[in-house]
SEBA-105784 format. One record per residue (C-alpha): residue in one letter; x, y, z. Coordinates in steps of 0.05 Angstrom, whole numbers, plus 32768, in hexadecimal, padded with zeros to 4 digits. Layout:
N
AXYZ
...
REM end
This chain:
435
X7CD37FF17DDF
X7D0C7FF87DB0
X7D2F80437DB2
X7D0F80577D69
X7CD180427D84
X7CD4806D7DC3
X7CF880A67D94
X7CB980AC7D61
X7C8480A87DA3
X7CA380E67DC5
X7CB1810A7D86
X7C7B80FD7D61
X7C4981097D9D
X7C6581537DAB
X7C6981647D57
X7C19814A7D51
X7C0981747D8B
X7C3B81B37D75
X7C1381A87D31
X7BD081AC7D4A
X7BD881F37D68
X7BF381DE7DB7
X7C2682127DCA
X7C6A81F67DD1
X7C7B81ED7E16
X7C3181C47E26
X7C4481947DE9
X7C8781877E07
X7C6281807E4A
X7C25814E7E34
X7C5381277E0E
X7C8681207E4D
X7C4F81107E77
X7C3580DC7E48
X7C8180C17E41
X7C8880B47E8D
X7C50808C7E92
X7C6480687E59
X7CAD80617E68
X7CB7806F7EB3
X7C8180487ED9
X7C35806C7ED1
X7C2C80A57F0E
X7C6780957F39
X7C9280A47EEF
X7C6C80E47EE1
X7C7281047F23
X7CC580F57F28
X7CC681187EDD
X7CA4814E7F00
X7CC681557F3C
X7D0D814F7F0D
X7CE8818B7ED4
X7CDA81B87F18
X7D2281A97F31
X7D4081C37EEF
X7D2182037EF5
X7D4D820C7F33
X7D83821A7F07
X7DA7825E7F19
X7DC182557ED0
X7D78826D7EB5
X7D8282B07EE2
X7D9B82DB7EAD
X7D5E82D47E7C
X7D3082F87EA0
X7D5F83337EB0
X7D7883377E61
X7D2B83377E4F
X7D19836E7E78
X7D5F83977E63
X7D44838F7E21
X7CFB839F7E27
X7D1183EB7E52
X7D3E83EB7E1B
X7D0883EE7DE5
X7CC5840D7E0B
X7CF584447E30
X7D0D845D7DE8
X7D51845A7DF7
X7D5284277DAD
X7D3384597D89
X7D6584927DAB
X7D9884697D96
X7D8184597D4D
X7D7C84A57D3D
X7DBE84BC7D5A
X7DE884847D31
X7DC184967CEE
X7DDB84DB7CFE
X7E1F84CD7D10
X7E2584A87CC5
X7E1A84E37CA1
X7E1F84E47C4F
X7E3B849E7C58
X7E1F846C7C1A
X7DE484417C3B
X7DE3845E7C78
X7DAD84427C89
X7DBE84017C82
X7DF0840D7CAE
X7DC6842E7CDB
X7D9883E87CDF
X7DDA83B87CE2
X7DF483DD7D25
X7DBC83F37D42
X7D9283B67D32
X7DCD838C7D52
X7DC283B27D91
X7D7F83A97D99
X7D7283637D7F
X7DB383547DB4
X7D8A83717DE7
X7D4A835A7DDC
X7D5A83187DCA
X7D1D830A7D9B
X7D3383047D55
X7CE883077D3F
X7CE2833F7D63
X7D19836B7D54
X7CFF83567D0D
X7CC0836E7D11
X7CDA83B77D34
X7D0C83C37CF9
X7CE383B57CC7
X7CAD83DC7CDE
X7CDC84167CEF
X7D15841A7CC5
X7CF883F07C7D
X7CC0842E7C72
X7CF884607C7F
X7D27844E7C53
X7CF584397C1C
X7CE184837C1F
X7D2C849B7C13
X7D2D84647BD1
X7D5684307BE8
X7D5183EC7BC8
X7D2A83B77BED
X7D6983897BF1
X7D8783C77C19
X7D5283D27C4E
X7D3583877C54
X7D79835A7C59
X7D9E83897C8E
X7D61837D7CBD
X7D5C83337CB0
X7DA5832A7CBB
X7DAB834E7CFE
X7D8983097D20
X7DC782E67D16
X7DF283167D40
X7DBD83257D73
X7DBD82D27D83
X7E0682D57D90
X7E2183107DAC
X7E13831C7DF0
X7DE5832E7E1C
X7DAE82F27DF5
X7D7882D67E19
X7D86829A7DE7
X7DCA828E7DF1
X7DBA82847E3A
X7D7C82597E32
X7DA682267DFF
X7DDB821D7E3A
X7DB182127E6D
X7D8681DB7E3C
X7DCA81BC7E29
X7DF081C47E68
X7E2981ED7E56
X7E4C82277E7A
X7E1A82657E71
X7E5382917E6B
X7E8782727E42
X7E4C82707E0B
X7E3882BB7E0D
X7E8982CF7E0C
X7E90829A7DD4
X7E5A82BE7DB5
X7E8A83067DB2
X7EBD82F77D7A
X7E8F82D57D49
X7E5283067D4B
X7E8983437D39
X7EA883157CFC
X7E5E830A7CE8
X7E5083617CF7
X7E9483727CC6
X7E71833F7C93
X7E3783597C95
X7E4C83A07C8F
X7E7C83827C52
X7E4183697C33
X7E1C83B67C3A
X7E5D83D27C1C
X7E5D83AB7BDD
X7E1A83B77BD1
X7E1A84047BCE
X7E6083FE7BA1
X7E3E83D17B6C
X7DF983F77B6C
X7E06843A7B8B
X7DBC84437B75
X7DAA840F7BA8
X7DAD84407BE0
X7DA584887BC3
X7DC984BD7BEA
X7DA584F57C0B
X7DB285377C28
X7DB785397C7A
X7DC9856E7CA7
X7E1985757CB5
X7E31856A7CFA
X7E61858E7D1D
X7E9985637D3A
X7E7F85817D80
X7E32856D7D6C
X7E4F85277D54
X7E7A85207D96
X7E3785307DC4
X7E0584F57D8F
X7E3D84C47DA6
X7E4B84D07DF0
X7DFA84DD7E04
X7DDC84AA7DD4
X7E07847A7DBB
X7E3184637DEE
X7E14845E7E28
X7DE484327E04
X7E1C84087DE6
X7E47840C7E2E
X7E1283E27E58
X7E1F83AA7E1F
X7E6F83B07E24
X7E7183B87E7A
X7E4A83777E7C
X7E7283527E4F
X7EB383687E61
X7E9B83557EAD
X7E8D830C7E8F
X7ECF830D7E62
X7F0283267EA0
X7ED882FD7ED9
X7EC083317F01
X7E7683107EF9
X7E4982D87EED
X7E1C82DE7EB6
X7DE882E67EE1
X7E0783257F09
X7E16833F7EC5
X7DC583347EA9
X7DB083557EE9
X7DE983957EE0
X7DD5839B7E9D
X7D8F83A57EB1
X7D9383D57EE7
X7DCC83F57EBC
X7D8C84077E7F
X7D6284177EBC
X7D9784407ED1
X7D9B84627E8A
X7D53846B7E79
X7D4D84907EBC
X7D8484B97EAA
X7D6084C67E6C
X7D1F84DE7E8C
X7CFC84A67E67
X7CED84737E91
X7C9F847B7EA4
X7C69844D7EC7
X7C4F84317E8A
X7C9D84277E66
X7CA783FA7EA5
X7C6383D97EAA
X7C7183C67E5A
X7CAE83AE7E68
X7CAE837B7EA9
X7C6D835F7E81
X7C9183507E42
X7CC683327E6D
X7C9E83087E96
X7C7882F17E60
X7CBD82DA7E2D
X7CD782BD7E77
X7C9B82987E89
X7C9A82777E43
X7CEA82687E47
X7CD782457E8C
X7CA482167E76
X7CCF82017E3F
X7D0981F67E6F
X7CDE81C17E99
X7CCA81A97E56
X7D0D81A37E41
X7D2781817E80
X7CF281527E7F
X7CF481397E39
X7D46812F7E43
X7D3B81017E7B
X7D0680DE7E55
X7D2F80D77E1C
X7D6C80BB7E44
X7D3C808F7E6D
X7D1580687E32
X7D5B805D7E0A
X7D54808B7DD2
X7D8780B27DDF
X7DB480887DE7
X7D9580597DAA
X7D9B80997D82
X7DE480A67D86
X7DFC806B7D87
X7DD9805A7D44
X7DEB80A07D26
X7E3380967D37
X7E30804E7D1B
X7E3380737CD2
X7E8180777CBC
X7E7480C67CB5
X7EA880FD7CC6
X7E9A81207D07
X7E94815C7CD1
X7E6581367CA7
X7E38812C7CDF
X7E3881757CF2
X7E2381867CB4
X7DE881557CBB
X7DD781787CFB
X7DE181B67CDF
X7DA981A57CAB
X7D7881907CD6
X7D7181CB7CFD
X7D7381EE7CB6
X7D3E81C67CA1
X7D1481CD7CE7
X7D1D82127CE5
X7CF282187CA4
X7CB2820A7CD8
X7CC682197D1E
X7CE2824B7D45
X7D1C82417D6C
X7D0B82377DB1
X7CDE81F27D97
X7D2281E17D6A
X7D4681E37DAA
X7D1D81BB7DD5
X7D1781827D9E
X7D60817F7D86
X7D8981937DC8
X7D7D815B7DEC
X7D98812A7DAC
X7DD181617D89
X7DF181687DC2
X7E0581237DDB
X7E1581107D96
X7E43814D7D95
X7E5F81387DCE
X7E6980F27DB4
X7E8E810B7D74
X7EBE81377D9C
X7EA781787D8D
X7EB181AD7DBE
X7E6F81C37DE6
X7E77820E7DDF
X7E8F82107D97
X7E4E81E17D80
X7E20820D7DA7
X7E3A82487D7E
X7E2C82207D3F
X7DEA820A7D51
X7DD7824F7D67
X7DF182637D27
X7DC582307D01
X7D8882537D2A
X7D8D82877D17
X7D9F82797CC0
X7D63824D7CCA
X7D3A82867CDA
X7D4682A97C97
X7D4982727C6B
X7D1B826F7C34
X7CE8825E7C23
X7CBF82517C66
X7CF482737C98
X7CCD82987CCE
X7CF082DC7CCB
X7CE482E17C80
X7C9982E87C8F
X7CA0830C7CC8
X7CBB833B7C99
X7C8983397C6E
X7C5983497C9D
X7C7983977CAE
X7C9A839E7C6D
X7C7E83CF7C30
X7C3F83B57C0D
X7C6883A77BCA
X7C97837E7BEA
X7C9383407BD3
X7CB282F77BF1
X7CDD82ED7BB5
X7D0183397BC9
X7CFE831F7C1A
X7D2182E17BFE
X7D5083077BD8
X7D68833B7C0C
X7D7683007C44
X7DA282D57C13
X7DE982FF7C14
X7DDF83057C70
X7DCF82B37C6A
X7E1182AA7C3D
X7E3482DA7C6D
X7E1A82A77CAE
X7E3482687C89
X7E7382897C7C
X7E7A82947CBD
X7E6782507CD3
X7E9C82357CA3
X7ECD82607CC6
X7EB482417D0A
X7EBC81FF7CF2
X7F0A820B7CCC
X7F21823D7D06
X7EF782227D4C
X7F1A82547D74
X7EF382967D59
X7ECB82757D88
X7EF782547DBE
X7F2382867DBD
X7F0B82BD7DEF
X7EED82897E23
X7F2882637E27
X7F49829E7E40
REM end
């Protein structure tokens, strides 16, 4: 069978079955199963495709998923977010949009903890969007702050998805969350640019209100009891990553223990925080699992019927620039991201992008950056973007798609920019983990 042939089979077999409601994991798994006894020899090909899916979940790389998971989910049920939220809205004072301040650093925090953009999404929006409606802000200054904060929780570490794209491409784990450090705070200062200019050319935008003065003493106590030891369990674990001190693993199970640790401290850790937390875990982990076998599987199958091999070599028979090709890459996960989320982009374009990138020279860790980048903007972009309806769903009544599309445009200009950056200046990425 020629490598196209064997290329529209596999693919086409797991999109009809994605399409016809089978979660995304069993597609990926029917369709493997179905390739080894096409491609590898009948029973004896399906149980060595097995045997090779169950060996890949061996991998001590996927350790830190779980761990970050649950650090997120104590995070959330415990109320330490929500402690969190309210002592940085006080800190900000009289300052012009607040607010959207409030959701750009706080938001960051949590969505970098949880590691669901769809779920910090749906938190935000059902927490902060009513609250600052109520004070008369303009739906472009509640709605885009909350859609933009997915891009920086996918990149800055501690993210569950970071970890899960290494492992799925092979790459060093850790060198891709530190990669992850110096982008995400360019993409944070852009973002809070982007707030800036919007209160200064429509101060109307985000009317100010009165709130109660702080002392510098009552200021001082908001930021040492519920600020930063929040924010410190992020900075010990990356710094122990940065300096070498731990493997990401060690650092996804110290970050853990370190919320534990905090929410105890806190007196708000109870039976039923816990119980909600280890099952939202296990049940993220056990779904990240199946689509690791899935993944490993479908690699092999792709390398062992030719197509991957058929795919690259006819994709680099075009005379394109190496930049010209990213670009194309770049567009299909754009394009993909209109109708899937990202776990099912990742298990269809991993096992191609990355070989190809390879092939074309491009540094490993830099193009996972980008294509986490791409994600994420593919999450937001209209008009089918998943996030967008997400938002939808927990935003006001009157909120229409047309002000949902409006809001995430100036965060998705602020994500290309940055990408360009990536692409002119590679070592905003390279830079720390070549250290």
């Amino acid at each position: 069978m020629e490598w196209y042939s064997a290329l529209a089979l596999l693919l086409g077999s797991i999109l009809l079955l994605m399409a016809i409601g089978m979660p995304v994991a069993l597609a990926f798994l029917a369709a493997n199963i179905v390739g080894a006894w096409i491609f590898m020899g009948g029973a004896k090909g399906i149980t060595l495709l097995l045997n090779n899916g169950f060996g890949g979940l061996t991998n001590y790389a996927l350790v830190p998923i779980p761990l970050f998971l649950l650090m997120g989910e104590i995070f959330f049920h415990t109320g330490l977010g929500a402690r969190m939220f309210n002592a940085i809205d006080k800190l900000l004072g009289k300052l012009p949009g607040r607010l959207s301040y409030v959701t750009v650093m706080g938001g960051t925090a949590f969505a970098t903890l949880s590691g669901s953009s769809m779920g910090s999404t749906a938190l935000l929006g059902s927490l902060m969007v009513p609250e600052m409606t109520a004070r008369g802000y303009k739906k472009h200054m509640s709605i885009g702050p909350i859609l933009g904060t997915g891009g920086l929780a996918i990149i800055i570490p501690p993210s569950a998805l970071a970890v899960l794209l290494a492992t799925l491409a092979k790459i060093d784990v850790g060198a891709l969350l530190i990669a992850g450090i110096v982008p995400g705070l360019v993409l944070a200062c852009l973002y809070i640019g982007v707030i800036f200019l919007q209160t200064k050319l429509d101060p109307h935008a985000a009317p100010p209100y009165e709130v109660e003065a702080l002392t510098f003493g009552q200021k001082m106590r908001l930021l040492m009891g519920d600020v930063l030891p929040m924010i410190s369990v992020m900075v010990l674990i990356v710094i122990g990553m940065v300096a070498g001190f731990m493997t990401p693993s060690e650092a996804a199970a110290f970050g853990a223990l370190g919320v534990l640790i905090l929410a105890l401290l806190f007196r708000c850790l109870t039976w039923e925080a816990m119980k909600k937390s280890v099952i939202g875990a296990l049940r993220v982990t056990l779904m990240a699992y199946l689509i690791v076998f899935g993944s490993a599987t479908f690699s092999q199958l792709l390398a062992f019927s030719g197509a991957s091999s058929g795919l690259i070599d006819w994709a680099t028979s075009f005379d394109l620039a190496p930049i010209a090709m990213l670009m194309v890459m770049f567009s299909v996960l754009l394009l993909l991201g209109m109708f899937m989320e990202q776990i099912s982009m990742m298990l269809l374009t991993v096992p191609i992008f990355f070989p190809l990138a390879a092939t074309l020279g491009f540094d490993p860790i830099w193009f996972g950056i980008i294509v986490l980048l791409a994600l994420e903007i593919s999450f937001t972009t209209p008009p089918f973007g998943l996030l967008l309806f997400v938002m939808k769903g927990v935003a006001p009544k009157d909120t229409t798609m047309r002000d949902i599309y409006v809001s995430a445009f100036p965060y998705i200009g602020c994500s290309m920019l940055l990408v360009a950056l990536l692409i002119a200046f590679p070592q905003i990425a390279l830079w720390l983990p070549g250290l």
